[in-house]
Each structure stands twice: as C-alpha cells, then as structure tokens.
One Martini backbone bead per residue (centre of mass of N, CA, C, O) as a GRO file, in nm:
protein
  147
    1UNK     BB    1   8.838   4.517   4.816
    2UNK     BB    2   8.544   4.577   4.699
    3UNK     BB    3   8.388   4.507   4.975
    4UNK     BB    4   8.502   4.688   5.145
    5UNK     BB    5   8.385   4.945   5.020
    6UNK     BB    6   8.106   4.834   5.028
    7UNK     BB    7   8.131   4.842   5.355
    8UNK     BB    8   8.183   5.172   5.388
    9UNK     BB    9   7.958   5.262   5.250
   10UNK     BB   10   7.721   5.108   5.448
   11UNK     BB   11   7.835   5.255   5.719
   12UNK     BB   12   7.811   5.533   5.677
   13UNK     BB   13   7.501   5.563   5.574
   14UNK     BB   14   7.422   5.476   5.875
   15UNK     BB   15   7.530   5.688   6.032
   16UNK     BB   16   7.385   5.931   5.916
   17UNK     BB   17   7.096   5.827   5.978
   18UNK     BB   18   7.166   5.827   6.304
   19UNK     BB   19   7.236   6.118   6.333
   20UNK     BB   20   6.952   6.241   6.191
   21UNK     BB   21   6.795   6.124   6.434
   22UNK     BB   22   6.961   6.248   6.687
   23UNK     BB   23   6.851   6.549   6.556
   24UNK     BB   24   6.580   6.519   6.578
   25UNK     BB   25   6.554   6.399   6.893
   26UNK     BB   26   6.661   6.715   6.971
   27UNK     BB   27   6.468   6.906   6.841
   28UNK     BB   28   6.193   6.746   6.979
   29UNK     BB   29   6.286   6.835   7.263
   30UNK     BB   30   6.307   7.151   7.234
   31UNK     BB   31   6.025   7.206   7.140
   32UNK     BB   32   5.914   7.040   7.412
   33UNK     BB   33   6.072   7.280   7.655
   34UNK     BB   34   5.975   7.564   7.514
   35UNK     BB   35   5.666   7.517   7.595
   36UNK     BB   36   5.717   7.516   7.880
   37UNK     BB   37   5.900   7.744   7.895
   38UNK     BB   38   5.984   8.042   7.909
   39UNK     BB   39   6.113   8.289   7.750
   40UNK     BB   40   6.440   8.501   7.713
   41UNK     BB   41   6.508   8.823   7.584
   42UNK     BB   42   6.682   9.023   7.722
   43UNK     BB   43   6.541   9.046   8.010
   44UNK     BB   44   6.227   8.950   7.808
   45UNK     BB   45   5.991   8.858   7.827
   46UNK     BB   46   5.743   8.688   7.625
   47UNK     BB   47   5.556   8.615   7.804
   48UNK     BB   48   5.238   8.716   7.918
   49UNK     BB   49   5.306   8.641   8.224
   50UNK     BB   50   5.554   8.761   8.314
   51UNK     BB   51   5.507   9.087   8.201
   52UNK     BB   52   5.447   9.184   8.480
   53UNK     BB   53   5.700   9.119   8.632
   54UNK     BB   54   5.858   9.303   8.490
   55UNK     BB   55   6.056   9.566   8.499
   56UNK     BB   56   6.096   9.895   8.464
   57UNK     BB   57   6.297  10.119   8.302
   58UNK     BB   58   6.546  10.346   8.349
   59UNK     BB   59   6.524  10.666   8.410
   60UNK     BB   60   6.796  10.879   8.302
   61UNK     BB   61   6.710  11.150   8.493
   62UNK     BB   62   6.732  10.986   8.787
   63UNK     BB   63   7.014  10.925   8.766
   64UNK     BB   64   7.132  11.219   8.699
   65UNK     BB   65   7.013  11.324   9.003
   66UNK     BB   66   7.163  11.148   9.172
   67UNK     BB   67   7.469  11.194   9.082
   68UNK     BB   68   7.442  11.517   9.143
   69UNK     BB   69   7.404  11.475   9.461
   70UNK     BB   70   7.648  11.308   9.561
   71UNK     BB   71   7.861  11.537   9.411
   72UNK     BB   72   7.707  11.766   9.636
   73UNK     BB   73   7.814  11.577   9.891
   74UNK     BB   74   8.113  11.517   9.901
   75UNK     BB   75   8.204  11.800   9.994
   76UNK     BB   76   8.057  11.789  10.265
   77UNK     BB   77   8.061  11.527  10.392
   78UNK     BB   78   8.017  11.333  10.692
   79UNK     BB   79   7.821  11.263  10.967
   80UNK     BB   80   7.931  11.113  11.268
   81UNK     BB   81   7.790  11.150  11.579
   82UNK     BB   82   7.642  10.877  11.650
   83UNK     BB   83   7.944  10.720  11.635
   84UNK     BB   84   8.089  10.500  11.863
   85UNK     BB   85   8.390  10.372  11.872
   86UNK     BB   86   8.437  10.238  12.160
   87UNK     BB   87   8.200  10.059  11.986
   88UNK     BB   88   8.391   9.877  11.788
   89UNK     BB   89   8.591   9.833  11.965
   90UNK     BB   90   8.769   9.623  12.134
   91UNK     BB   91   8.943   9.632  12.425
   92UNK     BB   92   9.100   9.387  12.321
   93UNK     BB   93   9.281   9.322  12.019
   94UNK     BB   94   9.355   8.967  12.146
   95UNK     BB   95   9.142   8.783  12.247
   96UNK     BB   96   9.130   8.557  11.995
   97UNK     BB   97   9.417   8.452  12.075
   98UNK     BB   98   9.430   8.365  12.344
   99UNK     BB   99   9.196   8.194  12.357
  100UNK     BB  100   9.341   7.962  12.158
  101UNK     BB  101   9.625   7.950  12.331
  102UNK     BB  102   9.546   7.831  12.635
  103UNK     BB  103   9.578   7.534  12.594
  104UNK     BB  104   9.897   7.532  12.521
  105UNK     BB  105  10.025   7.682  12.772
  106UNK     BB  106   9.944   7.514  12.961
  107UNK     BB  107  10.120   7.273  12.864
  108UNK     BB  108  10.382   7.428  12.872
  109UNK     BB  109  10.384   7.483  13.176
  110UNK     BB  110  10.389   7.168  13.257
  111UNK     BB  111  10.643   7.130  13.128
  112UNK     BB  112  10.858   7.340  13.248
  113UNK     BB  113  10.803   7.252  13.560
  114UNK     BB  114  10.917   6.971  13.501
  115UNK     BB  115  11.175   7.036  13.416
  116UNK     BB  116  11.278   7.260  13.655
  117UNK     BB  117  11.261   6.945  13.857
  118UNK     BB  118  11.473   6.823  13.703
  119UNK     BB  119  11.729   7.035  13.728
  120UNK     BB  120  11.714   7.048  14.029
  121UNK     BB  121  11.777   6.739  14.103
  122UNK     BB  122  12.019   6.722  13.964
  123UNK     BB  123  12.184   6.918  14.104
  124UNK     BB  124  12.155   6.800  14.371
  125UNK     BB  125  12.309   6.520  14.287
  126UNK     BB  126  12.527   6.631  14.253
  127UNK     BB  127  12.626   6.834  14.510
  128UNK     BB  128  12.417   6.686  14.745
  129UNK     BB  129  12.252   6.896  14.879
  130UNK     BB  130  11.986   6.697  14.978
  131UNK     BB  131  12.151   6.653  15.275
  132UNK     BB  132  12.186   6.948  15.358
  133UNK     BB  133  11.938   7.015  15.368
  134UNK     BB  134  11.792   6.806  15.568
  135UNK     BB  135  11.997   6.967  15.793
  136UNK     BB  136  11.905   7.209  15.792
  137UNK     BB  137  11.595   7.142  15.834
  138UNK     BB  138  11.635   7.019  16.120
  139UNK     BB  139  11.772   7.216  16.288
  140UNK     BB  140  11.513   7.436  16.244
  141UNK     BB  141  11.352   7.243  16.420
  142UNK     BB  142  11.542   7.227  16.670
  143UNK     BB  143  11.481   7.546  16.710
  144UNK     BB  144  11.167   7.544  16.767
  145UNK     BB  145  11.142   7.349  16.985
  146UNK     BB  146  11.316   7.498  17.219
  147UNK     BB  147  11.116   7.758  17.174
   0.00000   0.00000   0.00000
C-alpha cells in the first residue's frame, strides 16, 4: 500500500510538471503570434500603421441633422413619377409556374390520350359496334362511288 501511494504521488507530480511545460509552449506561441499580427482592442488598431486606415468617428452633430431630415420628409411622402409599375410586374403571373410544369402535362396528355382510346375500343368491344361501323362505312363508300 505505502509504494502504491508514493507511485501516485511521483504520477501526480510529472502530470504537473507537464501541464507547466504545456502552459510555457501555449504562452510563447500566443507572444509570437501576437508579434507578428497587429492587435485591435475596440476596433481601435493599436499598431501605428494600421491607424492610418482607420475610420474616423462619428459626429453626433451630423447624424441629428441627418434624422432631423428624414423626419421632416416622412411628412411629405415619397414622389414616384417616374417609376413605371407596369414594367416591374411580369405580364402574366404565372409564367414560370407554366414553365415547369408543361413537360409533366404533356406526359399526363398522352397518358389520358391513350386512356380515351382504350375505353373507346372497350366499348366498341361490348356493343359490337365496330362491325357496325365498318358497314356503315362501307355503305358511305359505295355511295359516294355512285355519285
């Protein structure tokens, strides 16, 4: 038991040691890091030539004069003379739903189509009908032969 507890304190103590070791190599990444990059704190650069490219403030004068106007156009409305509405709506709303969907119609016209003439043909089966007709075109034949 007593090697056991001095085994876990000689553990402990490297564990220690490496996290130490690990906290130096993780400090000394961030110090050359930050060496090579400009840092900004408040979206002020601190480096001295980014602050060139920095905005300069806003003055509260401009922007109260700036809404001070606005405020005193809401009143008078907007004047659109010169846009034309009926160039900015499409002539038919529905165009490309059409569009899309003109090659599924078509599959369903020829399915329906063919539908039609099977249902035609059923029927013509039951009644018989198509030697019906057959005599009867023949009949209309030899009658225009005639004439």
């Amino acid at each position: 038991m007593p090697d056991e507890v001095g085994s876990l304190e000689a553990s402990a103590l490297k564990r220690k040691e490496r996290l130490a070791a690990l906290r130096e190599a993780k400090s000394k990444k961030k110090s050359d890091g930050d060496k090579k990059l400009p840092t900004f704190r408040s979206y002020k650069p601190a480096d001295e030539s980014l602050k060139e490219l920095a905005l300069p403030e806003a003055d509260a004068e401009e922007i109260t004069d700036k809404v001070k106007e606005e405020l005193e156009n809401e009143d008078k409305g907007v004047v659109m003379e010169s846009l034309d509405f009926t160039n900015l709506a499409p002539k038919k709303p529905d165009w490309d739903l059409k569009r899309d969907i003109a090659p599924k119609l078509e599959k369903l016209e020829k399915r329906t189509q063919k539908a039609i003439a099977e249902l035609i043909r059923e029927r013509l089966k039951e009644e018989d009908l198509a030697n019906a007709v057959a005599a009867g075109a023949s009949v209309a034949l030899a009658e225009e032969d005639d004439d």
